[in-house]
N, C-alpha and C positions, 0 to 999 in steps of 0.2 A: 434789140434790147427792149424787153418791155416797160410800157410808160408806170413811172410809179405811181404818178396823182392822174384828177381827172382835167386836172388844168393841162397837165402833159398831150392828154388827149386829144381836146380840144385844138391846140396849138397844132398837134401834128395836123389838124382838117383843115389851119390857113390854105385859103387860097383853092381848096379843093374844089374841082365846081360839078363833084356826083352831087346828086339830089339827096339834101340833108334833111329835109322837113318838110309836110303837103298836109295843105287842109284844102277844105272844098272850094276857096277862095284862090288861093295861090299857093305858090312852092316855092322855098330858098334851095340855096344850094349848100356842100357844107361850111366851103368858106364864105357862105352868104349870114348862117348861122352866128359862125365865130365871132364876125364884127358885130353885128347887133347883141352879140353876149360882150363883147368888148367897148362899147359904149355905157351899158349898162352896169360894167365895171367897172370902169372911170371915175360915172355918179355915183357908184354906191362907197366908192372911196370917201370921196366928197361927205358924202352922208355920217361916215363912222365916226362915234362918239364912243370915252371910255366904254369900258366893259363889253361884254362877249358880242362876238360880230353874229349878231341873228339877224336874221331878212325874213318878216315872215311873208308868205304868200298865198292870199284868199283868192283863187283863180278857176275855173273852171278848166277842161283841158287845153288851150289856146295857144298861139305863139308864144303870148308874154311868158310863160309859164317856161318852155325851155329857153329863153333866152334869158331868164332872171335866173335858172339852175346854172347856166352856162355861165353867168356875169358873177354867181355867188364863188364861183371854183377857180374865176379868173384872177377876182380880188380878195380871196381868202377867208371870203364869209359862209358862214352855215345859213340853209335854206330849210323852214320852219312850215310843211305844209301844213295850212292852216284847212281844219274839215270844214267844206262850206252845210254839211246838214246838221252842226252842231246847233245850238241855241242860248240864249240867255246866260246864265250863271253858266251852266257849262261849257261852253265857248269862251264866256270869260277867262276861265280859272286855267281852260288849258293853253291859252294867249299868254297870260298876264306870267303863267309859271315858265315858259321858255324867256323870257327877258329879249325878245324883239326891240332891235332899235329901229326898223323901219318895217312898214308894211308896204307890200304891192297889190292890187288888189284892182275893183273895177265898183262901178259906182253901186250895183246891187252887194256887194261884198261889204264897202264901206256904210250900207243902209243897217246889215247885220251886226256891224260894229257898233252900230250908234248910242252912244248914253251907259255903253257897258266899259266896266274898268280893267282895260287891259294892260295898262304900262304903257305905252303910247300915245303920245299926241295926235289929233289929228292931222295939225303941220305936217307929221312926219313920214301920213299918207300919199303914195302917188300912187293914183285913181289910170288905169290906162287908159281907160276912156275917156277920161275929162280932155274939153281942149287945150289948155296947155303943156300935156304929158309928150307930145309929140315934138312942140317947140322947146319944151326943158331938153329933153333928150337930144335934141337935135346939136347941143351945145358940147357934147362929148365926142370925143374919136373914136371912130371905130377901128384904131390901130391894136389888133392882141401883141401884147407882149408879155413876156414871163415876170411875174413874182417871186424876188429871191426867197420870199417870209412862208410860202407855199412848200407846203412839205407833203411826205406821205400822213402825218401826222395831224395835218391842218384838218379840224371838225368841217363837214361838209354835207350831214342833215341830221335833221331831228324829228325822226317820223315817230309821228302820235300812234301809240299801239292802236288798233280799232276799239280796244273799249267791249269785243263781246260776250266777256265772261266779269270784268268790271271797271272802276275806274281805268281810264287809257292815261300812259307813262309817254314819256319824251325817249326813244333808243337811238343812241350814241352812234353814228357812222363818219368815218373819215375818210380822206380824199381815197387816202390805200386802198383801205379795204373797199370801196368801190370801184376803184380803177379796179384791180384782181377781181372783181365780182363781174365787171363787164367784161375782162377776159376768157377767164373761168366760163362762163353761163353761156358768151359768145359761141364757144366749141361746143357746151353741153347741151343746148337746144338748138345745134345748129344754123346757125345766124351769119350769113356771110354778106360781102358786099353789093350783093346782086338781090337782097331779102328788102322788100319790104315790109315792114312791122307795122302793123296796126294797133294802134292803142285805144281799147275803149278803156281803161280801167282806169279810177285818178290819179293822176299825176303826185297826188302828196300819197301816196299809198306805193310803199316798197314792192308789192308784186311791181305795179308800171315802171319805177327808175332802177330798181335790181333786175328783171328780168326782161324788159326791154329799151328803157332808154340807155341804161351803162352800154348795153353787150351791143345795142345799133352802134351808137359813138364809137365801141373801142373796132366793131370792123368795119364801121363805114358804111354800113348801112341806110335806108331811109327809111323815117321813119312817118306814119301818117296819121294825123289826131283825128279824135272827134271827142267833142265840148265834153261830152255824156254818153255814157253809156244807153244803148237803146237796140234793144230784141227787134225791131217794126224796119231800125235803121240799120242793123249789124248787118246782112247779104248785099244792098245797095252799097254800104262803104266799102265793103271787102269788095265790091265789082267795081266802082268808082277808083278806087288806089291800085288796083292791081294787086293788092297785098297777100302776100306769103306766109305771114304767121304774125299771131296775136296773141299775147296773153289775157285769163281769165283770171277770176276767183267767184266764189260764192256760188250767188245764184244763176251767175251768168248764162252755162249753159243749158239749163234746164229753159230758163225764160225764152234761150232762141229755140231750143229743139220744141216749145210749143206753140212754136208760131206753125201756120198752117204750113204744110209740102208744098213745093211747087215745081213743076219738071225743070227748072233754071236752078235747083239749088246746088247741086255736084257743077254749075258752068264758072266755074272760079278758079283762081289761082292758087288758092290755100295750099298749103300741104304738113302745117304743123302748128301747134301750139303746144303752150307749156300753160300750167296752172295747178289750182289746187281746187280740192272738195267735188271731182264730177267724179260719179260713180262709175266700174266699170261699164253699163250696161248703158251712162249716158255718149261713155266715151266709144261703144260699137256702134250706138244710132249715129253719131258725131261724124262718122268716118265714112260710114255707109250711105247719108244722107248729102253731107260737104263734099265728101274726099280728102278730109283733113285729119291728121291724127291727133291725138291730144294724148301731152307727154302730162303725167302728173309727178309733181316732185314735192321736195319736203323742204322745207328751210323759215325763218321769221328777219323778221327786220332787226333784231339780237345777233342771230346766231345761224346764217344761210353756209351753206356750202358743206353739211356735215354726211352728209350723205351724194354717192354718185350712182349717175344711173350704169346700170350695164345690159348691154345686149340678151334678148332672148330671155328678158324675166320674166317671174311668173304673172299673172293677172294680177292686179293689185298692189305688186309688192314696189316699195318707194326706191329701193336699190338694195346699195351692199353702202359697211363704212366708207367713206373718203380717207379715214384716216384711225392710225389706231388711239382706243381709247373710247370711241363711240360706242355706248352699249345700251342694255336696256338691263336696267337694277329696280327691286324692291324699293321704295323710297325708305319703307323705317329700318332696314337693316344694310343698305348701300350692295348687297348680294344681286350677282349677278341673276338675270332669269335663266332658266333652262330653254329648249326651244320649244315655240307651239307645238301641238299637237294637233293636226287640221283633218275634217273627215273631205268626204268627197265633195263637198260644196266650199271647201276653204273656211269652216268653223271652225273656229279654235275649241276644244274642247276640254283645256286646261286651264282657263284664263286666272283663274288666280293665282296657278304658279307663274302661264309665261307672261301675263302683261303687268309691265311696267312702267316707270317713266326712262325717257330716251335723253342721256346723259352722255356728256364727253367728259373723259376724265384728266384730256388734257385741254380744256377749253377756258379753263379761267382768265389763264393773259388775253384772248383770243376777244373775248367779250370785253366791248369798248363800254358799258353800262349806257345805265338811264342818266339825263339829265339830272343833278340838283335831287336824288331820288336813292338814298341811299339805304334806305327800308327795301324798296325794289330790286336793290342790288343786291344786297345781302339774301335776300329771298332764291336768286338766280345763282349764286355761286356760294355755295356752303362744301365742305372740308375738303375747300382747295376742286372742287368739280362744278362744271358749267350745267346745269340742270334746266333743260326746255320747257317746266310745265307740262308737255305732250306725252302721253300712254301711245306705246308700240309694242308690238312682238317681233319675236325673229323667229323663222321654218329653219329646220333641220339642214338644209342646206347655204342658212347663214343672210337670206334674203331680210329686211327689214319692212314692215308692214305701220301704220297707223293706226292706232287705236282710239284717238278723240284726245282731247284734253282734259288735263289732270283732274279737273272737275267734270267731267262726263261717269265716271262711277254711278252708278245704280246699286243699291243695297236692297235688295231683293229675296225676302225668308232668309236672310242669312248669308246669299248667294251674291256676288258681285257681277253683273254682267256690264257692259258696253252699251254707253246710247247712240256710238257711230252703228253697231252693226244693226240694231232695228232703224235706224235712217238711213241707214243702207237702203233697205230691204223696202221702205216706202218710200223712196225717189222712185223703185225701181215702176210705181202704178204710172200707168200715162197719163192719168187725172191729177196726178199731184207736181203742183208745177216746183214747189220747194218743200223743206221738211228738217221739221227739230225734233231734236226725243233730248228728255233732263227727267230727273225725277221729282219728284212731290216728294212730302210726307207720308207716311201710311198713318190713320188716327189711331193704329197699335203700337206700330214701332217701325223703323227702317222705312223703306223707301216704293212707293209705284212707280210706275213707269206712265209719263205724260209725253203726247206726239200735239206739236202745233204744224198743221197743212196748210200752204196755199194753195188753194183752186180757183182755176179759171172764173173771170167776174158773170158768167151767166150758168157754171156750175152751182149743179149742191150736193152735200156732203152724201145723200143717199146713193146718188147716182154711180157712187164711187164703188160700191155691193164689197168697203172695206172688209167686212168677218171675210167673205167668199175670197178676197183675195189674199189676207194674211193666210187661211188655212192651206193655201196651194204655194206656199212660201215654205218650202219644204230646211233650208236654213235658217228657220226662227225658229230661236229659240222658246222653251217652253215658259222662262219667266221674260220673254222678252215683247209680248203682245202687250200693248199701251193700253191701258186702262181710263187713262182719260184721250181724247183729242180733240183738240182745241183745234176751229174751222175759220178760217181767213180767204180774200179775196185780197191783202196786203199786209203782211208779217213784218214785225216791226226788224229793219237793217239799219246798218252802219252804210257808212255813204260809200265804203267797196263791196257792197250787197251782201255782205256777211249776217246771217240772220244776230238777230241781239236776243241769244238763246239767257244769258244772265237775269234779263231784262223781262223776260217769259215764265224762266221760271219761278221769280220771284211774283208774279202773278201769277201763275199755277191754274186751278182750275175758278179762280175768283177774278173773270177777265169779262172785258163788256162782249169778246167775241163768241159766238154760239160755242157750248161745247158736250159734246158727246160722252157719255162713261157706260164702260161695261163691269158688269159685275163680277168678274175675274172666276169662274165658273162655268163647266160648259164651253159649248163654242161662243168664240168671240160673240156678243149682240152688242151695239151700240144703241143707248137711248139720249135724247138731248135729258142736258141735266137742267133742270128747270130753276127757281127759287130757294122754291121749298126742298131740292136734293141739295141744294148748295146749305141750309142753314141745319137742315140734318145732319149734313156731314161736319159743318162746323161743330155742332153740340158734342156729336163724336169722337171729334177731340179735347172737347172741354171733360167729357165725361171719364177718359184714358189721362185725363192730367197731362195732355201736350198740345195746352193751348199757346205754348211759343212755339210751336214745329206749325202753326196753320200757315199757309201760301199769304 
């Protein structure tokens, strides 16, 4: 019978003594686990005062960090990962709006806290670090026992969206739908009790507890931390743990595929990951280089499990529905799209009939909403359908594809193109270790196309001989060469390395970082844009009368 919460889960690992958790220090076992999430849920009984049971957690990836996830599921509270690279008012504001009655945290955590208004006392801090965190604790049993008050229904986190298209929302997850999420994800990324899972990703970030701490816990698997994510450290842990598979996101694997080769890197146990955002081309060096494959899938911390993978798909494509109802519709007329039309490179060649936004249209009960956020909710479920935000296509033969999110559009002459497929196409340089495309203004009307690169900290941008490589990019499209590009040694991320493309393009081509423009004519040329191009082209919108459309 399967468990319906993740307390059930838990409970079933009493006493278990496979290896439940390893860091470079030590290792429990899983009923080693249990009791230390069962102490921890004792006190945080102890702890509850009216109003909503939230535990927030400012923690690095660490023990405390699954034994507070474990102790919140035991005694029926929701776990508030708190982003440790937020700051000042915005760290505030996203603290103070989940209604935390206790924080866990560690003394660098609690320095970031300091003097800001979060709804919380300091009292209400326990520091792991501090010396008497160890002797408090020491005070509770670590007997698990079941909660009759725990249901499928009991709220069990509130993951802070990343924030990289704008303000981040609080989304709603329950014990259920996570227990079924580590079911589910268990079999679909292959995860068995003999897998060890590596976690470099954060711990308050839904890729890490939907796609590898639920799916270890629900088979039993082990799972093995590290604090931080780290390119220099990712091959030593993976040889250190033994580990089997790991989940990514963002920039993760571009940062390690340019770490130097070394003949030791295929000597590891890998053989799979799951993630999102690696192109195909990073995901053949990935395989070729590790031995590892890399499953890419589609889902958010809203609305996971809409799609399933199947055997023998095409390059690219995210799957087939999981269920009906899954489709890709016109947003202003709710009409279905027709299918792509793809040439011999996997172009779409239709894109304004077939891409879409990627909607269920039986997903509204399905969707547990946002937090106290009911503007956000209503944005996410309008006539009665569960709406993603995210742009897809579907091939002829029914596969489902990504197309970027709902604000990735490019308005171009007229023409709408996709800023996933030119970020495609400049991950694919070896010089470019990450890459965002958004559009600018144009100072006549509609939209350029702007690329922000990071390169290597002893590259530069010449060396890259970008025109000569966009023009042998035989899938670029013709309005899809960047006009401006913006040149980094460190692109601004969210703290699961997600670039903060929002954040970019509202600085556009008026950033302290060097930037490049061509004059959209001709073959590509890049020139650095100096001062005096910046306040020319400013006047050039003062002078077209769209001096609110400037970056």
């Amino acid at each position: 019978m399967p468990h319906e919460t993740i307390a059930d889960l838990l409970l079933a690992r009493a006493g278990d003594d496979h290896p439940g958790l390893l860091t470079r220090e030590r290792s429990w076992t899983w009923g080693e686990v249990v009791e230390e999430s069962a102490a921890r849920a004792a006190w945080a009984r102890k702890l509850r005062t009216d109003g909503p049971f939230h535990i927030g957690v400012l923690l690095d990836n660490e023990p405390e960090y699954v034994f507070w996830l474990g102790a919140a599921a035991l005694a029926g509270a929701a776990v508030v990962g708190i982003n440790p690279t937020r700051r000042g008012a915005e760290l505030a504001r996203e603290v103070r709006h989940t209604d935390c009655q206790v924080i866990i945290t560690d003394r660098a955590g609690a320095a970031l806290l300091d003097g800001l208004d979060i709804g919380v006392d300091p009292d209400r801090f326990l520091v792991v670090d501090a010396p008497e965190y160890g002797e408090r604790l020491a005070a509770h049993p670590r007997l698990p026992a079941p909660d009759p008050e725990v249901t499928a229904a009991t709220r069990m986190l509130l993951l802070l969206t990343s924030g990289t298209t704008g303000t981040s929302k609080a989304a709603l997850c329950s014990q259920g739908r996570l227990a079924a999420l580590g079911a589910s994800n268990s079999a679909k990324y292959d995860i068995t009790r003999e897998d060890t899972c590596y976690c470099p990703m954060p711990l308050f970030h839904g890729n890490a507890l939907m796609a590898l701490w639920a799916p270890a816990l629900s088979a039993g698997a082990t799972i093995a931390l590290t604090r931080k994510f780290s390119a220099s450290g990712f091959l030593p842990d993976v040889t250190h743990f033994g580990a089997t598979f790991f989940t990514y996101v963002g920039k993760a694997i571009g940062y390690i595929l340019a770490r130097p080769e070394t003949p030791a890197d295929a000597d590891n146990r890998l053989t799979h990951a799951f993630g999102t955002e690696a192109s195909p081309e990073d995901a053949a060096r990935f395989l070729e280089r590790f031995g590892c494959r890399l499953v890419e899938g589609y889902g958010s911390s809203e609305g996971a499990g809409m799609l399933k993978r199947v055997p023998d798909a095409p390059t690219g494509a995210l799957g087939m529905p999981a269920r009906d109802g899954v489709r890709i519709v016109h947003p202003t007329d709710r009409t279905t799209c027709p299918p792509a039309v793809l040439d011999a490179y996997g172009r779409v060649r239709n894109p304004e009939e077939a891409i879409g936004e990627i909607v269920d249209t039986e997903g509204a009960a399905r969707f547990e909403g946002y937090y106290n956020n009911e503007a956000a909710n209503a944005e996410r479920v309008r006539h009665g359908w569960y709406w993603t935000g995210d742009l897809g296509y579907v091939d002829e033969a029914g596969y489902f594809y990504f197309a970027g999110r709902s604000g990735d559009w490019i308005r171009v002459d007229g023409e709408n193109i996709s800023a996933l497929l030119t970020e495609r196409i400049l991950r694919r340089h070896p010089g470019v270790m990450a890459a965002g495309v958004f559009g600018v203004p144009d100072p006549r009307s509609g939209d350029q196309v702007m690329a922000a690169v990071e390169i290597a900290e002893d590259a530069r941008f010449e060396d890259l001989d970008l025109p000569g490589f966009l023009e042998r990019q035989e899938d670029l499209g013709t309005k899809g060469a960047p006009r401006f590009v913006r040149v980094s040694h460190a692109l601004p991320t969210t703290g699961s390395n997600k670039l903060r493309k929002k954040e970019m393009q509202l600085d556009g081509w008026r950033t302290d970082d060097p930037v490049y423009r061509w004059a959209g004519r001709g073959r590509p040329a890049y020139a650095p844009m100096t001062d005096e191009d910046k306040a020319a082209l400013r006047a050039e919108f003062l002078a077209n009368g769209r001096a609110r459309f400037l970056p």
